[in-house]
C-alpha positions in Angstrom: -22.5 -14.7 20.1 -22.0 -13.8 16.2 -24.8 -11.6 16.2 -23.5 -9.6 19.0 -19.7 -9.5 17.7 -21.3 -8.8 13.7 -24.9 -7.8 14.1 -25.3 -6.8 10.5 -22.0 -8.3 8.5 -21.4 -6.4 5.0 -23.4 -8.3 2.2 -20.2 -7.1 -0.1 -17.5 -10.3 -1.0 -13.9 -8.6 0.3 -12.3 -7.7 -2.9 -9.5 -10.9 -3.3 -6.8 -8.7 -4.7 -6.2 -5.2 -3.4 -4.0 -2.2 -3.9 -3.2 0.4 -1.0 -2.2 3.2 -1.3 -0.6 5.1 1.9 0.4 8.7 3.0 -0.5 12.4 3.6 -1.2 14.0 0.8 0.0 17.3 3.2 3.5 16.2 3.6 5.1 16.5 -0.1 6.3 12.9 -1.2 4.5 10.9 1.7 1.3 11.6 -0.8 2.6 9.3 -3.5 1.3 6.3 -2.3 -2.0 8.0 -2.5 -1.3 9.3 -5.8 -0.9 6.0 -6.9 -4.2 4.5 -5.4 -5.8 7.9 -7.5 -4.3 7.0 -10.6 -5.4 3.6 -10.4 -9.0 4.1 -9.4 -11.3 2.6 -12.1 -8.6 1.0 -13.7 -8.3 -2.8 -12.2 -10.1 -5.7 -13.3 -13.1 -6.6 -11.2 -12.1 -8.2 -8.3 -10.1 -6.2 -7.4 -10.6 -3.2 -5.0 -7.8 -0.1 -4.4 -7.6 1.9 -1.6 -6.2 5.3 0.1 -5.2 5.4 3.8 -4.3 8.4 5.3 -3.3 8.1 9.6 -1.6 5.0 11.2 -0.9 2.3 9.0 -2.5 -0.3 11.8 -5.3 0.1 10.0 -4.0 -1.2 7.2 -4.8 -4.3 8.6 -8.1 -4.2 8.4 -8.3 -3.0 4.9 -6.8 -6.0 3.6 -8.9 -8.2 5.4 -10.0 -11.0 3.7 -7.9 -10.4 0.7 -5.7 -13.1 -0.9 -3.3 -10.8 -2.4 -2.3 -7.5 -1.3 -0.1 -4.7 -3.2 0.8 -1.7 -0.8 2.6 1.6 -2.0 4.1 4.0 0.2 7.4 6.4 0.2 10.5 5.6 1.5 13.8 7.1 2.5 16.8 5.3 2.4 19.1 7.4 0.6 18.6 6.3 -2.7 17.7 9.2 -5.4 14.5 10.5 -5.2 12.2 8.3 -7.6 14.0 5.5 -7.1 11.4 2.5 -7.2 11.5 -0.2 -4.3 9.7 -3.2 -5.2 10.0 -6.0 -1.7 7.9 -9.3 -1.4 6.6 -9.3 2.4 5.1 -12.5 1.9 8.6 -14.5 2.3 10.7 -11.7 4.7 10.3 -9.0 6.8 10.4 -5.5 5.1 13.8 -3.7 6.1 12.2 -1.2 8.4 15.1 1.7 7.7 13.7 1.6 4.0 10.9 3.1 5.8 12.9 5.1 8.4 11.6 8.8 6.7 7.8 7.8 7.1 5.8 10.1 9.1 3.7 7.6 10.5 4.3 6.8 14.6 4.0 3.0 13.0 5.0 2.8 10.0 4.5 -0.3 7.1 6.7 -2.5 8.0 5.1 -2.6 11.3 1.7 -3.0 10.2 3.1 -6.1 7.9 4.5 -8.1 10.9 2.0 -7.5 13.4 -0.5 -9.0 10.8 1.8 -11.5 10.1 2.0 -12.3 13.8 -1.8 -12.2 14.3 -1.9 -14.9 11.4 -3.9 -11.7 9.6 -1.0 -11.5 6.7 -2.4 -12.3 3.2 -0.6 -15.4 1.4 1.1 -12.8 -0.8 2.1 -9.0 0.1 4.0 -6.6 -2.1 5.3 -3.6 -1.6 6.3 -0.9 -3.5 8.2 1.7 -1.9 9.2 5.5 -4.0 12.3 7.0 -2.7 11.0 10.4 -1.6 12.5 14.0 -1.9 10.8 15.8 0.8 8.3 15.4 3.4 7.8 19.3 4.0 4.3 20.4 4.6 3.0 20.8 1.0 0.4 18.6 -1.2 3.0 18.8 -4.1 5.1 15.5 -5.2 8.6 16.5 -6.5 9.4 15.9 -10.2 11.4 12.8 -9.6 8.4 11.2 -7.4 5.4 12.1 -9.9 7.5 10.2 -12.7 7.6 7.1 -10.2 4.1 7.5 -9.3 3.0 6.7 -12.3 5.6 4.1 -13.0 4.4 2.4 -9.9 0.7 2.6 -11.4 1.7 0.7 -14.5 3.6 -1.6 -12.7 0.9 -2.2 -10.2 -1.7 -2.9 -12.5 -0.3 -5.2 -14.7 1.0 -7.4 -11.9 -3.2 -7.2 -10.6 -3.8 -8.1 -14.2 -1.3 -11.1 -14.4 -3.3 -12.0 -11.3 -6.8 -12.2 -12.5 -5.4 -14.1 -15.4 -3.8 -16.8 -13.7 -6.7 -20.0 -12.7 
């Protein structure tokens, strides 16, 4: 039955740490999660993997498959200044979904994070960092306050990867 279900299974190890990145890089500040993933593309130790997903964050679930620890970045709106930087441990608690309520996803991350967590599908630890975004007008520029936390967020991001791949 394997064979039929996973005729031809990837050869690759799943990277055990991994960074997502998620938005549209059309809609202003709903790109900064992908302007994260960008910035930190080359940049994490090796085992590591990061990611950009674009569309439903359902599939988000699938990306992290296999992964023991999981970092996911993605703009908010909850009425805090634009830039502000969110940092939530999904591992313990459900994310407050009306951090997310300005998302332009149909599902948004929070979602994705339980239903994984409900499918037993959740990785033992899940962080989430969440920009406070300006605007999510059709455009593919991030506004001052946001490109300042994107790379915040990066720096962040990476040395908590980093703390990881040092720990035994």
């Amino acid at each position: 039955m394997h064979l039929v279900r996973d005729p031809l299974p990837d050869a690759r190890r799943p990277a055990l740490l991994t960074v997502v990145g998620v938005g549209n890089p059309w809609r202003g500040d709903d790109g900064a999660g992908l302007a994260v993933a960008e910035r930190l593309e080359g940049r994490l130790p090796s085992g590591a993997a990061v990611l950009g997903r674009e569309g439903e964050p359902t599939g988000l679930i699938d990306a992290w498959d296999g992964a023991e620890a999981v970092w996911l970045v993605d703009a908010v709106r909850s009425g805090a200044a634009p830039g502000v930087v969110h940092r939530l441990d999904a591992s313990v608690e459900a994310l407050p979904a009306d951090l997310f309520r300005g998302s332009t996803h149909h599902l948004g991350v929070p979602d994705a994070v339980e239903l994984a967590r409900a499918m037993g599908r959740l990785p033992r630890r899940v962080v989430v960092f969440g920009i406070e975004a300006e605007s999510f007008e059709t455009g593919n520029a991030l506004s001052p306050a946001v490109a300042n936390a994107v790379e915040e967020v990066a720096a962040r991001v990476l040395g908590e990867v980093e703390e990881c791949t040092r720990k035994p």
